[in-house]
C-alpha positions as CSV (number, residue, x, y, z in Angstrom):
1,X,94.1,78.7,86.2
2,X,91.2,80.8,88.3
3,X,90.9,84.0,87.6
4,X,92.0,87.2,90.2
5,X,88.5,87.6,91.7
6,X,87.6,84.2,92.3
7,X,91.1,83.8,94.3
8,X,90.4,87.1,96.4
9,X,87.1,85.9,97.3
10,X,88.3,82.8,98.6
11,X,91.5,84.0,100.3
12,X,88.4,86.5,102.4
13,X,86.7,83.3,103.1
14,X,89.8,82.2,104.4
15,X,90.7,85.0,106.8
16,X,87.1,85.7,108.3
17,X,86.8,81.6,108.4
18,X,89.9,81.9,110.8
19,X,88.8,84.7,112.9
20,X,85.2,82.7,113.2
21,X,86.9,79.5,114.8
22,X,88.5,81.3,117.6
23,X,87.0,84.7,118.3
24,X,83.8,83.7,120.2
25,X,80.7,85.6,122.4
26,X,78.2,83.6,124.1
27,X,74.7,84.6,124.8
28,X,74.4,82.4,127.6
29,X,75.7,78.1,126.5
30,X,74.9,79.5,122.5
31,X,77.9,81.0,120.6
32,X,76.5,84.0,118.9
33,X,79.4,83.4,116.1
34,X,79.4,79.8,116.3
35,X,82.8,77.6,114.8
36,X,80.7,76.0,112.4
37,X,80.3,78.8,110.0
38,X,84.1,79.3,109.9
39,X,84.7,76.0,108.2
40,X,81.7,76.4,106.2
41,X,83.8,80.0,105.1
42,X,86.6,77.5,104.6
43,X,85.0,75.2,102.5
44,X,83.7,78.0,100.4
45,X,87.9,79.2,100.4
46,X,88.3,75.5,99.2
47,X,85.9,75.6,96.5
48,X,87.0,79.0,94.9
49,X,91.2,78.1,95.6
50,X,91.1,74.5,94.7
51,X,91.3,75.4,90.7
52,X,94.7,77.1,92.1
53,X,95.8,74.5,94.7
54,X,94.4,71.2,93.6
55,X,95.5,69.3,96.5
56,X,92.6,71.6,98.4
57,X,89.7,69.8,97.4
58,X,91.4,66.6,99.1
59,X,90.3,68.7,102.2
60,X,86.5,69.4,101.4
61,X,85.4,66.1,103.2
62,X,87.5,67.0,106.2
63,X,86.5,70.0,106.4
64,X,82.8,68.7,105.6
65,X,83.2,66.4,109.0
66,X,84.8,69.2,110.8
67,X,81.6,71.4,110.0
68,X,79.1,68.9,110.8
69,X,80.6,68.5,114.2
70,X,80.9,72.1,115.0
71,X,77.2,72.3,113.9
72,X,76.1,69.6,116.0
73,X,77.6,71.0,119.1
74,X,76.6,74.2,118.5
75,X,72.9,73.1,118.2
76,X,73.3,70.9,121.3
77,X,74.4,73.8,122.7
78,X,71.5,75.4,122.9
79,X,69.9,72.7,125.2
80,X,72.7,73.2,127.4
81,X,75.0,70.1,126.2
82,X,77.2,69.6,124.4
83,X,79.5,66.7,122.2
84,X,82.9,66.5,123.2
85,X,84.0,64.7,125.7
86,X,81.7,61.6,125.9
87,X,83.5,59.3,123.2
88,X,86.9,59.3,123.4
89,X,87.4,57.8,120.0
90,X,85.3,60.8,118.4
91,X,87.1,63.3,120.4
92,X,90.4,61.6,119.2
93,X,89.5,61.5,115.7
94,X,88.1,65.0,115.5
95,X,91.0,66.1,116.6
96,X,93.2,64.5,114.8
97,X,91.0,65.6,111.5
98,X,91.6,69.6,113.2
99,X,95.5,69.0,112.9
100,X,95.6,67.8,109.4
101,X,92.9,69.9,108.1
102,X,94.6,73.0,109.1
103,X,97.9,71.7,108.9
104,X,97.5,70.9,104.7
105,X,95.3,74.3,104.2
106,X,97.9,76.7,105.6
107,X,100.6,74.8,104.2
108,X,98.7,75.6,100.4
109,X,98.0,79.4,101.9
110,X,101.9,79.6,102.1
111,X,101.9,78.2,98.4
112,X,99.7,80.5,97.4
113,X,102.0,83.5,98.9
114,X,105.5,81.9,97.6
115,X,103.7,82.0,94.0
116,X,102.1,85.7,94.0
117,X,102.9,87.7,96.3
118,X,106.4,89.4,96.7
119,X,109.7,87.7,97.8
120,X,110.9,90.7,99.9
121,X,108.1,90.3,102.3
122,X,108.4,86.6,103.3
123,X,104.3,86.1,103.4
124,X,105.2,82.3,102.7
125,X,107.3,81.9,105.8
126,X,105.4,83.5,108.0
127,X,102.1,82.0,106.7
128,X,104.4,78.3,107.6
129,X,105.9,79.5,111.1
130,X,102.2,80.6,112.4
131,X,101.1,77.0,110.7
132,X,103.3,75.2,112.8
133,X,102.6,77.4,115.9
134,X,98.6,76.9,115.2
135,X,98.7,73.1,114.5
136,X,101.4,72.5,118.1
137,X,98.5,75.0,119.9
138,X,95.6,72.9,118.6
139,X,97.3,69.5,119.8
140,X,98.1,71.5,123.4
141,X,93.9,72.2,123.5
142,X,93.1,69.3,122.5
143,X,95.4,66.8,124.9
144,X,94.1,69.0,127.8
145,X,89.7,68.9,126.4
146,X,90.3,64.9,125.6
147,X,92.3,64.2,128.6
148,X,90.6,66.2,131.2
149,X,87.2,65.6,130.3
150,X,86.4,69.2,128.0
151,X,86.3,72.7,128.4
152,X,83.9,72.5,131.5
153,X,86.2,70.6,133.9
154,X,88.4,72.3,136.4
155,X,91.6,72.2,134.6
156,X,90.2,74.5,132.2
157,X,90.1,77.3,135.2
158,X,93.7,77.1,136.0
159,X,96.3,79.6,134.1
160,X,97.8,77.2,131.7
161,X,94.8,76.0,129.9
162,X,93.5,80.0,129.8
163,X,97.0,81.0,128.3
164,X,96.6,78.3,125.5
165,X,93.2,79.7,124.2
166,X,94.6,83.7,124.7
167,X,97.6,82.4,122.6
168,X,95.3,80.4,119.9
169,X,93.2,84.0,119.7
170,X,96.2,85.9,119.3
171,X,97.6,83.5,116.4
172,X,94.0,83.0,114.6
173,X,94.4,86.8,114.6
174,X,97.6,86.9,113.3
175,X,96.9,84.1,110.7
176,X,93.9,86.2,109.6
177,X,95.8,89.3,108.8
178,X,98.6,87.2,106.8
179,X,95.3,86.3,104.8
180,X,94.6,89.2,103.9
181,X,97.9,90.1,103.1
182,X,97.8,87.5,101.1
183,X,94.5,88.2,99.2
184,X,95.9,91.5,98.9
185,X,98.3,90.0,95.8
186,X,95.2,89.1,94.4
187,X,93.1,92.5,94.1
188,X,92.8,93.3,90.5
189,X,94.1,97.0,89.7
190,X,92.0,99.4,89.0
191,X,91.1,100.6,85.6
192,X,92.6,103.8,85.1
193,X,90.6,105.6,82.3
194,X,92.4,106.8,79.5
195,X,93.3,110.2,78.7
């Protein structure tokens, strides 16, 4: 069993790891909170839940691969290139990596919730409902980048594509706030002295 604090630490990992995959500003091609750092926040969520949820650490080398790849393109970035896009079998795989990763990791999150936190407030089935929302948004984004060619091309610019990424914003918003709520069952009380 892992104590309070190491639980509440990792469930904040968790929720700023969310908010750093999909809440982005660019200084020019270079993301100024680049994805990469999110999953390196959710590996470190990993690590300090997986005592809790051992399952988790069946996710550090996806989320290991996951990291690399955001690193990479983040650094290309700066050069003005970047790496999806130009194999269709990494795009594929990446992708399908993004669905399970996230897919298994929000699925313990709502284990976490069912287990600690109260029953009146349903933390557990919302953490599943957004799960399910996030994991049928990432495979819309994904057919569109893979199929068309990556964020660049002209499909990208029509009102679709645009709603897709307002609506994965608005969920990896929502999903971080549920975090919270969730590491909220975890804060230890505090000492009261005694009289």
């Amino acid at each position: 069993m892992t104590d309070r604090k190491t639980l509440y630490n990792g469930l904040t990992g968790a929720a700023w790891g969310y908010f750093l995959l999909y809440v982005d500003f660019n200084i020019g091609p270079v993301s100024i909170l680049p994805r990469f750092a999110g999953y390196l926040m959710l590996l470190g969520a990993i690590r300090d839940l997986s005592g809790e949820r051992r399952d988790l650490i069946l996710l550090r080398p996806l989320g290991t691969l996951l990291a690399v790849w955001s690193a990479g393109d983040w650094f290309l970035s700066w050069g003005g290139l970047d790496i999806d896009g130009h194999i269709l079998f990494a795009d594929l795989l990446i992708a399908a990596a993004q669905l399970y990763f996230h897919f298994q990791f929000l699925t313990d999150m709502a284990a976490l919730a069912e287990l600690y936190c109260a029953p009146e407030g349903r933390l557990d089935l919302r953490i599943l409902r957004q799960r399910n929302l996030y994991v049928l948004l990432i495979t819309g984004i994904c057919l569109i980048q893979t199929v068309n060619g990556g964020f660049g091309s002209a499909v990208w610019s029509n009102g679709a594509a645009v709603i897709l990424m307002i609506l994965a914003i608005l969920l990896s918003i929502a999903l971080m706030v549920n975090l919270f709520a969730l590491r909220a069952c975890f804060k230890e009380e505090e000492v009261r002295p005694s009289a």
